[in-house]
C-alpha positions in Angstrom: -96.2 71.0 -14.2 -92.5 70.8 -14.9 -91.8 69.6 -11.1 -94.5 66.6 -11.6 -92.1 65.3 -14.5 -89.3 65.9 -12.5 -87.7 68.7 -14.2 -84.2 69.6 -12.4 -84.5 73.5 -11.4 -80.6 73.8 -11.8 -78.5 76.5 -13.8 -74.9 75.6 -14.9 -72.2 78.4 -14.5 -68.5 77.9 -14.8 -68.0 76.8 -11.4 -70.6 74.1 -10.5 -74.5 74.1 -10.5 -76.5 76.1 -8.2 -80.6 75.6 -8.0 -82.6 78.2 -9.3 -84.4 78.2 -6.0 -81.4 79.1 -4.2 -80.4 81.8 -6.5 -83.3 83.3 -6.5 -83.2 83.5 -2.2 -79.6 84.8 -2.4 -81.0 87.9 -5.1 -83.9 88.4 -2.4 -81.9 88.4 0.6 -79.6 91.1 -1.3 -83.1 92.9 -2.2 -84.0 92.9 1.5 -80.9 94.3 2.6 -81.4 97.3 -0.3 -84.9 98.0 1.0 -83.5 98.5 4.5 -80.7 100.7 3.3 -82.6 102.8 0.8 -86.2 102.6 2.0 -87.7 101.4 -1.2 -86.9 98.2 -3.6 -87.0 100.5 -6.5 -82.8 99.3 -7.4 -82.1 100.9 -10.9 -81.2 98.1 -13.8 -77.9 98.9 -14.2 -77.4 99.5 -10.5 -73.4 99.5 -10.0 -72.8 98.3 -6.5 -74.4 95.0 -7.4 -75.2 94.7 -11.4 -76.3 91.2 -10.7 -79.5 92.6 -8.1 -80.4 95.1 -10.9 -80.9 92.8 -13.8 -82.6 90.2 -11.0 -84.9 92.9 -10.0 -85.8 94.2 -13.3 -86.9 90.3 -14.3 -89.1 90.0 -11.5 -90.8 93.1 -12.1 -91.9 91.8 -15.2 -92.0 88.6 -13.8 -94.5 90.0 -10.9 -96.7 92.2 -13.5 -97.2 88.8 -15.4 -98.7 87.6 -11.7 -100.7 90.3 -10.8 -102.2 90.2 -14.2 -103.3 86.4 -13.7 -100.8 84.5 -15.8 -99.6 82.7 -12.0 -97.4 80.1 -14.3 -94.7 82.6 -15.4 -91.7 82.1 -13.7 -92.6 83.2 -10.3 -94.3 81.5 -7.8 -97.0 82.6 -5.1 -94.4 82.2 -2.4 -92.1 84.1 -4.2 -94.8 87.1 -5.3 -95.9 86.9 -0.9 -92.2 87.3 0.0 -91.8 90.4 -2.7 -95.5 92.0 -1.6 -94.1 91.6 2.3 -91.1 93.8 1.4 -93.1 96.5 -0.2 -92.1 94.9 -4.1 -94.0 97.0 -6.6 
């Protein structure tokens, strides 16, 4: 709904803007590279070799449980739920 109105999917930090989109791929990407190290993309919340994946991960479980139990307009897309389910995301 918000991309037919145009809605910018940008997030301001100090430095410049960044889309949410590619925010989102860089946290996955990092996720990826946790499964393959750990076996599992179970990273603890307060996870201290990369605080920002731990907080990222904990939103998109909840994020993800919103999904699965048919609210598909809560900040997560069906792309985004595929990529997660193909990585063993739970």
């Amino acid at each position: 709904l918000l991309n037919n109105i145009g809605f910018e999917w940008k997030v301001n930090n100090k430095r410049n803007t960044v889309p949410w989109d590619k925010i989102w791929k860089t946290r996955y990407d990092e996720l990826v590279s946790y499964a393959t190290e750990f076996g599992n993309t179970n990273v603890p919340k307060k996870f201290p070799q990369n605080p920002l994946l731990g907080r990222w991960v904990s939103k998109q479980r909840s994020k993800y449980k919103i999904f699965k139990n048919g609210n598909e307009s809560y900040g997560i897309t069906t792309y985004q739920v595929k990529l997660l389910n193909n990585i063993g995301f739970e």
